[in-house]
C-alpha positions in Angstrom: 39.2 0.1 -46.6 37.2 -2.1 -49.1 40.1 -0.8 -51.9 42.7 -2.5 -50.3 43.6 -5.8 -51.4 43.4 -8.4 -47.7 46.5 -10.1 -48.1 48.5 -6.7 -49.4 46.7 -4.5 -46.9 46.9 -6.3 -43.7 50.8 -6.3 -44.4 50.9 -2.5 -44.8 48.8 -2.1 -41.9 50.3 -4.3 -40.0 53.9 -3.4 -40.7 53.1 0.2 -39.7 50.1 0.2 -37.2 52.6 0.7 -34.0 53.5 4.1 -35.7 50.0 5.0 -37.5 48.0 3.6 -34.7 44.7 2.5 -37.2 41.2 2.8 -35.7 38.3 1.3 -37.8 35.8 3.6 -38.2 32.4 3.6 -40.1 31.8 6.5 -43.1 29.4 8.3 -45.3 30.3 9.6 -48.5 27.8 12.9 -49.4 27.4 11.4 -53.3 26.3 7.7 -52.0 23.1 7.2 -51.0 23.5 6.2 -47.2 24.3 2.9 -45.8 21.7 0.9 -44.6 21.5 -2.2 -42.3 21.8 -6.5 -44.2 18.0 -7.4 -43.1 16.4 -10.6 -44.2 15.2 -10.0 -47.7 19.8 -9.4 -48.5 20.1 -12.9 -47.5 17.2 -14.5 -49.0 18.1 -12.9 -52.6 21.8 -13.6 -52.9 23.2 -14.7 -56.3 25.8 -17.3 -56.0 29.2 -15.7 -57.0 28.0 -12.0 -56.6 29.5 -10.2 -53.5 26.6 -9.2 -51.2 26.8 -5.5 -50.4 27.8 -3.4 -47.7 26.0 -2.5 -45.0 28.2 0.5 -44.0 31.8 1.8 -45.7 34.5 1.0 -44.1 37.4 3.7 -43.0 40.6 3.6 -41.5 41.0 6.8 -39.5 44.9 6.9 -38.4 45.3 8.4 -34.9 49.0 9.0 -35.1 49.8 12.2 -32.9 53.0 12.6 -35.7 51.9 14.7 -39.1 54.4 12.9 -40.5 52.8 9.4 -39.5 49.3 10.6 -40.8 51.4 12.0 -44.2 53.0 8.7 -44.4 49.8 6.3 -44.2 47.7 8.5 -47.0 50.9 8.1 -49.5 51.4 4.1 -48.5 47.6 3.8 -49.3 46.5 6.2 -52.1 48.3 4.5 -55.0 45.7 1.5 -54.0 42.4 3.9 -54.2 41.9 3.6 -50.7 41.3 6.5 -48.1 42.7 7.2 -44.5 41.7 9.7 -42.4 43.4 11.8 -39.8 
């Protein structure tokens, strides 16, 4: 969900949630190292102006019962880089 721009993705999402019924769930990716907790020392080194990284990856899993739903969502999202899951 990180590829999608916030004012441009919230529309999409929002224009459509009622028929792709978006859950927010939590991912690992098998060529990323895996995602680790913020602790103290992420705070106490962040560099003005540089985004502080993510503790976990973010994923929208649509729970549409409709194939068609699902097949909608990926093509409304994948010209943006961004992934959903069914």
């Amino acid at each position: 969900m990180n590829q999608l721009e916030r004012r441009e993705g919230a529309r999409i999402i929002s224009r459509n949630g009622s028929r792709w019924m978006p859950m927010l769930t939590a991912g690992v990716w098998p060529d990323r190292e895996s995602p680790e907790p913020l602790n103290a020392e992420d705070f106490y080194n962040l560099v003005p102006g540089v985004p502080m990284r993510e503790p976990y990856f973010h994923l929208m899993r649509v729970s549409a019962p409709s194939e068609a739903a699902r097949l909608e969502a990926t093509r409304s999202v994948s010209n943006r880089q961004a992934i959903f899951t069914s």
